[in-house]
Residue, then its C-alpha position, 0 to 999 in steps of 0.5 A: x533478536x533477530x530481523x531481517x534487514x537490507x545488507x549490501x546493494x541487492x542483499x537480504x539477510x538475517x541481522x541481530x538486533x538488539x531486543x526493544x525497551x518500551x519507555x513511557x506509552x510505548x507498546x512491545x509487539x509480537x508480529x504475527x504477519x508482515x506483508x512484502x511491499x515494493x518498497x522494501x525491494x527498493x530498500x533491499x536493492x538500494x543496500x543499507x549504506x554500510x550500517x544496519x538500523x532498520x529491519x524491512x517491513x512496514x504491514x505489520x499485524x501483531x500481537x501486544x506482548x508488552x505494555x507500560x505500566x499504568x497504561x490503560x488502553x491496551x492489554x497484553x494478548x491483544x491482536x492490533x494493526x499499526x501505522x508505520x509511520x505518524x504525521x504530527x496532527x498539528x503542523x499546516x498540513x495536517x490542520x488542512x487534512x492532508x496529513x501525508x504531507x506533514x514535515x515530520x511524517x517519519x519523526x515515530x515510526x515502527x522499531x526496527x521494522x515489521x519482519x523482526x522477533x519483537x517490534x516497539x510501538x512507540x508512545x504516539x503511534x501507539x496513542x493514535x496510529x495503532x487499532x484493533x484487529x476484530x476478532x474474526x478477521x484473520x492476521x493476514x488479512x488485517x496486515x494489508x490494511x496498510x497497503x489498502x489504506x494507501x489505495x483508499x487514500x488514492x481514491x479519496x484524493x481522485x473523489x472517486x464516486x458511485x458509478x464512476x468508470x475507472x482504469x488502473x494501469x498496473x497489474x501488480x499488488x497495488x494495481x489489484x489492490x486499486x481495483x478491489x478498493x474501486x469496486x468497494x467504491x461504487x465504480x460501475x466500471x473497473x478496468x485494469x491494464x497489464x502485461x502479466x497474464x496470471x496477474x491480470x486473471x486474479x483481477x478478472x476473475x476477482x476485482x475488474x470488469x475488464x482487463x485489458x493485456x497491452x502487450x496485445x491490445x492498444x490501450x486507449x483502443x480498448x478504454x474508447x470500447x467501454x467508455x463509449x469514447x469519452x475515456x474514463x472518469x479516473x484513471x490511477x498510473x499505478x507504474x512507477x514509469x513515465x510512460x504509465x503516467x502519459x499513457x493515463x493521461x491519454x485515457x482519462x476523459x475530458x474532466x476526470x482524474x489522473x492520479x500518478x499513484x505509483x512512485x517513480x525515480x528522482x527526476x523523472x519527467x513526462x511532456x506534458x500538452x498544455x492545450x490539451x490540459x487546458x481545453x479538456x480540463x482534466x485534474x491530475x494529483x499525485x497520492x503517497x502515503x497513508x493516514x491513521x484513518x485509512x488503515x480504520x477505513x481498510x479495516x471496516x472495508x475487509x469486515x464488510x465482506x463486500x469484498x474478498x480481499x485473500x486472493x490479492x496475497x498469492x503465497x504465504x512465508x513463515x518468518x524462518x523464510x522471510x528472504x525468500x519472500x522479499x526474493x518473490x516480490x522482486x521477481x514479481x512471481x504472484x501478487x502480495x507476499x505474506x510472512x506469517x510468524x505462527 
């Protein structure tokens, strides 16, 4: 079957697969829409080291097409969102409700990725990682639920409440996301920095109560403004750069959150003023990840109708196009890219 996989450093293409084999428990899938994610461009442009064994994609919506026999809970034709990867439930810190710090995080995981002709869900992440689309949501749609479980679980992890002020530094497809999933929230005040202005027009006219261009504008000028000059309650450094996550810090106020969301390379370092930190008793975390719960969370969040998730995918692919879309993330041309399979 084929899939589309990360080939030399930089290099997308089509690669044949062979078709999966459910086992005992195991569910076969028929994608029917993949998001592109950031981190399948890191794959991409890292390369696969020579031997292909995973396709990219990891925001899957799909269709059940195969089930074991004496298998009760799922049906054949029905529509399901799933994990992409398992935390165990039973090591130290998924006992401590923080399940995206289990050891064995990545032991069951999607086969050989989203963007493939056929998908194998196995056994556990079929049991406890895998959940119904409701019926009138579409696909696209449900397949963000992993990117907005990410996000929540960064809200979560900040305890971001009713009436909080909020900034996101980053106006890509997390920083837009951070945004919607804030307003879902209860924050009274959502404001975004960036320095794309057709990404930063999305936020305003959809998710933020202010945006603020900081190739124009100096930032925590701009925070003060609306913040009567405590700076805000929660700030997520949704950047993958040190800079961003300074930047955070110097704009969240005494006693709020950072949250250094966005991953960064190995050994990246910030100066960090010890005075600063003491004396104005700021929290800072740092959130990766996803639990099962969080994709239920995304779910019940889209079927609300509390807020209009469509406008955070900014072009649709069919699968026959897949590269291209990979193509259109890197270059970071809109927001979310969507392969759809019908």
């Amino acid at each position: 079957m084929k899939g589309i996989a990360a080939g030399k450093p930089g290099e997308v293409l089509v690669f044949d697969f062979p078709s999966p084999e459910p086992g005992a428990g195991d569910l076969i899938v028929k994608p029917l829409a993949c998001g592109i994610c950031s981190t399948d461009v890191k794959m991409a442009s890292r390369g696969s080291g020579g031997k292909i064994e995973y396709a990219l994609g990891h925001e899957l919506a799909a269709e059940i097409v195969t089930v074991s026999e004496g298998e009760k809970r799922w049906e054949v034709g029905q529509k399901i969102v799933a994990a992409p990867y398992l935390p165990c439930g039973a090591c130290y810190y998924c006992q401590h409700g923080q399940p995206t710090l289990c050891k064995n995080l990545f032991s069951v995981f999607l086969s050989p990725g989203g963007l493939a002709e056929l998908v194998k869900i196995p056994r556990d992440l079929a049991a406890r990682g895998t959940f119904l689309i409701p019926d009138a949501m579409p696909v696209d749609i449900a397949a963000l639920a992993e990117p907005f479980g990410c996000v929540i679980k960064g809200v979560e992890d900040v305890g971001l409440k009713t009436g909080d002020s909020v900034l996101i530094i980053g106006d890509g497809p997390m920083g837009v996301i951070a945004a919607a999933v804030s307003r879902y929230h209860g924050a009274s005040l959502v404001m975004v920095a960036g320095m794309t202005p057709h990404r930063l027009a999305v936020v305003e006219k959809h998710y933020a109560d202010v945006v603020i261009n900081v190739g124009q504008s100096d930032l925590r000028s701009e925070v003060d403004k609306h913040t009567h000059g405590r700076g805000a309650d929660i700030v997520m450094s949704a950047v993958s750069s040190a800079e961003a996550l300074s930047n955070a810090i110097d704009c969240v106020r005494p006693g709020g959150w950072v949250n250094a969301f966005a991953g960064v390379p190995d050994g990246t370092t910030i100066s960090l003023d010890l005075k600063k930190l003491h004396y104005q008793q700021y929290f800072m975390t740092g959130s990766f990840g996803v639990g099962p719960n969080h994709l239920v969370k995304a779910l019940n969040m889209f079927a609300s109708g509390r807020v209009n998730v469509a406008p955070v995918i900014s072009a649709h692919f069919p699968f026959a196009q897949a590269i291209k879309a990979v193509a259109y993330a890197r270059d970071r041309a809109g927001l979310k890219a969507m392969v759809t399979f019908q």
